[in-house]
Structures are given as C-alpha cells and as structure tokens.
N, C-alpha and C positions, 0 to 999 in steps of 0.2 A: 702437379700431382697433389701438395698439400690443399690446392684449393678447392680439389674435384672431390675431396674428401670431406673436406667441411662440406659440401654439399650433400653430398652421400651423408652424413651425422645427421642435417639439419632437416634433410627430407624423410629421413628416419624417424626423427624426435616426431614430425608434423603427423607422419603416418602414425605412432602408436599412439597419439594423442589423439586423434581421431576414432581410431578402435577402442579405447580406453573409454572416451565420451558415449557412443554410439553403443557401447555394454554394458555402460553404469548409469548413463545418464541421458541415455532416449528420452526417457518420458520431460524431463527437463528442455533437451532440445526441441522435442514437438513443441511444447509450452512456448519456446520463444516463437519456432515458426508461425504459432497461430494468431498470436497475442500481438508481432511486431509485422506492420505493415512496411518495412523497411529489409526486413530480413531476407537478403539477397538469396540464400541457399543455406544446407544443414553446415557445408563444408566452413561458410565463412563466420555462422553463429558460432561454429565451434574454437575458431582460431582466435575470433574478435570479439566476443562479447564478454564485457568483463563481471556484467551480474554472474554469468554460467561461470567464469573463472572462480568469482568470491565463493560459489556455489560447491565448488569441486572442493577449495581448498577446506570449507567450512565441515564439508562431508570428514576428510581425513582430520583436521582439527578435532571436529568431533566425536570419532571413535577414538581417539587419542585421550580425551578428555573423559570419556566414559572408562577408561582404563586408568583415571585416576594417577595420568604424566600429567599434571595442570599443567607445568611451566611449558613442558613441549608444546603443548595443545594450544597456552596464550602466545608461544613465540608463532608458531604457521598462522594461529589467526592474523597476530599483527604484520605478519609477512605478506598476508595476503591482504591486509589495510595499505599497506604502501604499492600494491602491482596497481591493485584495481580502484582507490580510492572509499572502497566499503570496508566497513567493520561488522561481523557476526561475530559475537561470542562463542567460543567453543560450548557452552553449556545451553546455547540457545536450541529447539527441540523443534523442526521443519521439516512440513509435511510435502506430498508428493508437488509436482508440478509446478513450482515455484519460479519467480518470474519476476525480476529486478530491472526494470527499463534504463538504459543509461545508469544508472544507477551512484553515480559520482554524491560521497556525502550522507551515504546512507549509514545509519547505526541501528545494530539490534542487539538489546540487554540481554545480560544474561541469561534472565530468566525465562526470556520471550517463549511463547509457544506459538507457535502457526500452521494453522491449516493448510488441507490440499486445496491448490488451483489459486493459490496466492499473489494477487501482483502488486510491487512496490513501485513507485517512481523513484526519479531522483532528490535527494534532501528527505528522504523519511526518516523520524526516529520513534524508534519503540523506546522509550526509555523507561528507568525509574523516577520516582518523587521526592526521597528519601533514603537514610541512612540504615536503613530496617535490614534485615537477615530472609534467608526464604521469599516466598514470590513475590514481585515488587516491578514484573513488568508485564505489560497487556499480554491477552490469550487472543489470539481472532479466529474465527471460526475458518468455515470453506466460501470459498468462492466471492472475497473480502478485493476491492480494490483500495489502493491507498494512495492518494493523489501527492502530488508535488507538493516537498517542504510539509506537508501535514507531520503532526507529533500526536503520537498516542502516548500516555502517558501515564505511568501507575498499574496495581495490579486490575485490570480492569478487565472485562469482555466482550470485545465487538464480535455480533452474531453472523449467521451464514449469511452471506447473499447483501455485505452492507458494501455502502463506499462511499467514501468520504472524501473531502474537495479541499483543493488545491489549498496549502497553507494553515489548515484546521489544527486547532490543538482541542484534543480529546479525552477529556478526565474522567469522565464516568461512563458507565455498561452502555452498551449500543444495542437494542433489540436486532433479533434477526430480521431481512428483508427491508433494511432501513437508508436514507440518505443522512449524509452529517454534514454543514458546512459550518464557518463562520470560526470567533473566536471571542470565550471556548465554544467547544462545537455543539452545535445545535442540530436535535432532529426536523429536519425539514420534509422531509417522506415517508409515510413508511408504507408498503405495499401493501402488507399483511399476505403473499404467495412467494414464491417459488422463480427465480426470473425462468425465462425458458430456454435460454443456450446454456446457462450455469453459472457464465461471468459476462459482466458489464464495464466494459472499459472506456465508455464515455462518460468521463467524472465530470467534461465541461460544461456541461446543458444543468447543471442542477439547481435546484431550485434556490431562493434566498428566503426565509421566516419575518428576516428583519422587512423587506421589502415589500413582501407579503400584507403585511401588517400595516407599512405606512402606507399601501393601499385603498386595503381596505379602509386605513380611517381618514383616508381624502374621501371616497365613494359617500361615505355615512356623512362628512362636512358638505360636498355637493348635496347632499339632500336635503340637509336641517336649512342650507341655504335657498334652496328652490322651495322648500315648503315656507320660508318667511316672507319670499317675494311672493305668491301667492297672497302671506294674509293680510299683506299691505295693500295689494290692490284689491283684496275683497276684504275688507273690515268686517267682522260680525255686527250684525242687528241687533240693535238692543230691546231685549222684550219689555213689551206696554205690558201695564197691569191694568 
C-alpha cells in the first residue's frame, strides 16, 4: 500500500511538472526540440534536460531577486548550481528561447543581459574583469551562438546573428552578423546580412585569420620564389651604347 503511494506522489510530481513546463516554458521547450538533434520527445526534454531545469530555477530566482529577497533569490540559484551543474545569477536578465546544451560548467554574471534565441554550450562563461560596481558583464544580442568553453568577458556587446568558436575568449564588442574565433577572439567573418533561419549552430566549420594569413604569406613566398627562378634562367641583356 505504502509503495503504490509513493508511486501515485511520484507520478503526480512528474505530471504537474510537465503542465507547469508546457505553460510557462513552451517556448523554451520548442527551442530545445529544435536546436537538439538528440532530443528524444517534449516529455523527456522536460524531465532531463538540466539547461531547461537551470532555466526554470533561474526564472523563480529571478522574480525573487527583483523583489529585492537577494539571499533567497542567491540561495535557489545556488541550489540550482548543485542539481544541474550551471550557475545564472539571479540578477542576470534572459530573453525568450534560450537554449543551454548539455550545459555542465556554465556561468553567467550578474549582470549578463541575453537575447532571444540564445544558445550556450557546455563550459561558457559570461563573466566580469574586475572589481567595478554596475555593468561589468557581456550584453549579446539575438540569435548569438556560443561555442564550448568560450569566455565572453567584461562589459562588452556581441551583436545579433554572431557566433563564436569553441574555446574563444572574447574581450571586446563583436559587430552584428560576425564569426569570432581564436584567443583573444578574433573576427574572422563578418557577413555584413541577416543569416536566413535566424540561428547558426554550426560553430565547427569556422573560419581561422591566423591560418588565413600564413596562407596567404606562403602563396606571396611561392611567387617571389618562381619569379627568381625565372630571372636566373633568363638574365637580363645588358644595353650596348
């Protein structure tokens, strides 16, 4: 009897978790279905995904924190740094459709601000630079990917439509429709439009500047060197007067 109960509790808890998600947090759950090519169903993102968990908890944190309970609002965040391995500041400010992949190791500052249609990997951080007061961590725009292990870093702005590669650290503005890789980050693309689904979550294919570069200055040394073989076998004439 006591265990057909705990069952009856346990399938309860799962059911209004579900309704609970699926009212407040649709648009969140579409975002993983579209974003994760792993995502079995709405039912299993909801039970298992621990970005959408840190998500939920950061939501309640965060009206908490706007009600000016700080301690409550830092003890749920940090409660929800221990279920799911990510930390959101309560005072951090995140917009619709957000989208934490695996997400183990991630931090975002206080001050962070984040756009709709957001997606982080695992190992992000938004951080600060310094011991300064007021805004002191990145703003990213919409439709921003942020690859693994990359660190944005300081009050800074990465624009709509950018994304950044695996393991970048990122100190200064990012124009909108841009690539960043390397360390510190470098703009390696910029499009100068609009992508056309909205978000880009192939961060792998991106370009290198460094690479780029020592390229081109092999291409320019193969030339200087086929233009000397040349003028070794034809010498110039020397003019008769």
């Amino acid at each position: 009897m006591i265990f057909l109960i705990l069952i009856l509790v346990i399938v309860s808890l799962i059911a209004a978790k579900v309704v609970i998600y699926k009212i407040f947090f649709n648009d969140d759950v579409k975002a993983v279905m579209e974003r994760d090519p792993a995502a079995a169903g709405e039912i299993s993102v909801i039970l298992t995904y621990p970005g959408l968990h840190a998500l939920f908890y950061y939501r309640i944190a965060h009206a908490v924190h706007k009600a000016r309970f700080f301690f409550l609002a830092r003890f749920i965040s940090q409660s929800a740094r221990w279920i799911t391995g990510i930390e959101i500041h309560p005072g951090a400010v995140i917009g619709k459709r957000f989208f934490i992949d695996h997400g183990m190791g991630v931090v975002i500052g206080e001050t962070s601000v984040i756009g709709d249609n957001v997606t982080l990997f695992q190992g992000v951080t938004l951080g600060g630079t310094g011991k300064e007061k007021g805004k002191r961590h990145p703003t990213l725009g919409d439709n921003v990917v942020i690859g693994t292990g990359a660190k944005i870093l300081g009050n800074i702005h990465i624009g709509d439509n950018v994304s950044v590669g695996a393991n970048a650290v990122v100190l200064r503005d990012v124009p909108a429709n841009s690539t960043v890789v390397g360390v510190p980050g470098r703009i390696a693309s910029r499009q100068g439009r609009k992508l056309p689904h909205g978000i880009n979550l192939d961060y792998t294919t991106l370009p290198d500047p460094l690479t780029q570069a020592l390229e081109k200055l092999q291409h320019e040394i193969d030339k200087i060197e086929n233009e000397l073989k040349d003028f070794d076998g034809n010498p110039p004439h020397k003019k008769s007067h």
